[in-house]
C-alpha positions as CSV (number, residue, x, y, z in Angstrom):
1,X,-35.0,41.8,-23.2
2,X,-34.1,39.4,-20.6
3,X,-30.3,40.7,-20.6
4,X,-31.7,44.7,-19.2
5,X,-34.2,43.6,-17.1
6,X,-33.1,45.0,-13.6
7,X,-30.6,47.8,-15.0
8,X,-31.1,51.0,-14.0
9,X,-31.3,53.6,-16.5
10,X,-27.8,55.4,-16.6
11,X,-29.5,58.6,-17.6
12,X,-32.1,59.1,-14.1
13,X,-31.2,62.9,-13.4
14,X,-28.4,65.1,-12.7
15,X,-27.5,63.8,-9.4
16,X,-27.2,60.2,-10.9
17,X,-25.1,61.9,-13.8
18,X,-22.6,63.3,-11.1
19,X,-22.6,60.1,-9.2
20,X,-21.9,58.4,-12.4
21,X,-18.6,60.5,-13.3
22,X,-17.3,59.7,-10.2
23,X,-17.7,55.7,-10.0
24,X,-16.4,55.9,-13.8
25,X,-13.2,58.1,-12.6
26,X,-12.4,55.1,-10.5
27,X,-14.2,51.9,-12.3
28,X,-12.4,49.0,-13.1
29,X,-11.5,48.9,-17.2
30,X,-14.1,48.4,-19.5
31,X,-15.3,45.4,-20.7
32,X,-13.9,44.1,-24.2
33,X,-17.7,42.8,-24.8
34,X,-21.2,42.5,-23.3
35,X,-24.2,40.4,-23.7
36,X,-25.8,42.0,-26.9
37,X,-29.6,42.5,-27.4
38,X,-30.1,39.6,-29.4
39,X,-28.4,37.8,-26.5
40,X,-24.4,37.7,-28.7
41,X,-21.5,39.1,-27.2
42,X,-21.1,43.4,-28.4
43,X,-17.7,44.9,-28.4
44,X,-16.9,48.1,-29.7
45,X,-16.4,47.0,-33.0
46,X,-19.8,45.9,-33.1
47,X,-21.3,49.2,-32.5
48,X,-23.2,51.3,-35.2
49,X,-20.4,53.4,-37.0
50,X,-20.3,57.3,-35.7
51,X,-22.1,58.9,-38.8
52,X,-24.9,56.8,-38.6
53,X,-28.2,58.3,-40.0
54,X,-30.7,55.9,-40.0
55,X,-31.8,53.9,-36.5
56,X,-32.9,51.3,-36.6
57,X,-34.2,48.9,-33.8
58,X,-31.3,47.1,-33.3
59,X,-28.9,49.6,-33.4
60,X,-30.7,51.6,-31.2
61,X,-30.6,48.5,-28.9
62,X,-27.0,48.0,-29.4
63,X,-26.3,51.5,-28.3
64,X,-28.7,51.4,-25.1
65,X,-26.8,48.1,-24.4
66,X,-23.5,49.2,-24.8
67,X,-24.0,52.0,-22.5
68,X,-25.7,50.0,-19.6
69,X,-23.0,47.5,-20.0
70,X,-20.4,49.5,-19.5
71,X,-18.8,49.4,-23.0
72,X,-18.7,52.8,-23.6
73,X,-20.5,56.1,-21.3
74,X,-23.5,57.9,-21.6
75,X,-21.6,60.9,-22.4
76,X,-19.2,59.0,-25.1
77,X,-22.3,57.6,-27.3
78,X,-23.9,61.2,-27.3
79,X,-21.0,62.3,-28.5
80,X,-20.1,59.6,-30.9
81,X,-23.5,59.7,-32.6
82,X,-25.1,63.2,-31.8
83,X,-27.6,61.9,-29.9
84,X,-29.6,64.5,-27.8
85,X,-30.2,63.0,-23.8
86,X,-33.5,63.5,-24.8
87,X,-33.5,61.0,-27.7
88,X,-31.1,58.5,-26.1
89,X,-33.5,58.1,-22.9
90,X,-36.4,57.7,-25.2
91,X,-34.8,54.8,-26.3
92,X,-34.0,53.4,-23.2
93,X,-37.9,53.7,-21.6
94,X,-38.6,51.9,-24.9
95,X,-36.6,49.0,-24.2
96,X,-37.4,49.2,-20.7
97,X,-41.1,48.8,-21.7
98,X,-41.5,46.9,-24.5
99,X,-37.7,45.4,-25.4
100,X,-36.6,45.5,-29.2
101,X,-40.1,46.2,-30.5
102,X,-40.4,49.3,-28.1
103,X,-37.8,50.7,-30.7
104,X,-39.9,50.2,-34.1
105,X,-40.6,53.5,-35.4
106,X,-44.1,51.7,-37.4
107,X,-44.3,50.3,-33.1
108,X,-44.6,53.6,-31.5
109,X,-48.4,54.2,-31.7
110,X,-49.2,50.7,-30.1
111,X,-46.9,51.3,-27.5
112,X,-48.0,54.7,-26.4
């Protein structure tokens, strides 16, 4: 995933969360879009709706992307979705690791 290579992830530890809420109380507006995962531009719209129930790879990736990119917060897609911090930052280390496949459930053996 050539377009999150060299992003942090925006989930480190609680120190990075409060360092986070204050650079977003005073960041520049959000993007309208951002390079996707499959390299398109993803804006809002694009984004899984909120009472998705099955994840799927790429809308895991979409979500991960979003958030790094600055299109919506770590704290907003939790929300919007339900997502535990637990489940979100698997995803991330997934992507981290291994990009899009990282985030096939049939993937997850080969990977561990």
């Amino acid at each position: 995933m050539a377009d999150v290579v060299g992003v942090p992830p925006v989930h480190a530890n609680a120190e990075t969360s409060e360092r986070r809420n204050v650079v977003s109380a005073s960041r520049a507006p959000r993007p309208v879009s951002v390079p996707g995962p499959n390299g398109r531009p993803l804006t809002f719209d694009d984004l899984p709706p909120p009472d998705t129930r099955r994840w799927v790879a790429r809308r895991k990736a979409e979500v991960v992307t979003a958030v790094r990119g600055g299109l919506l917060t770590y704290e907003e897609a939790l929300e919007r979705w339900g997502l535990t911090p637990e489940e979100f930052g698997s995803w991330e280390r997934a992507m981290e690791r291994h990009g899009l496949d990282g985030l096939r459930v049939t993937r997850i053996r080969q990977f561990r």
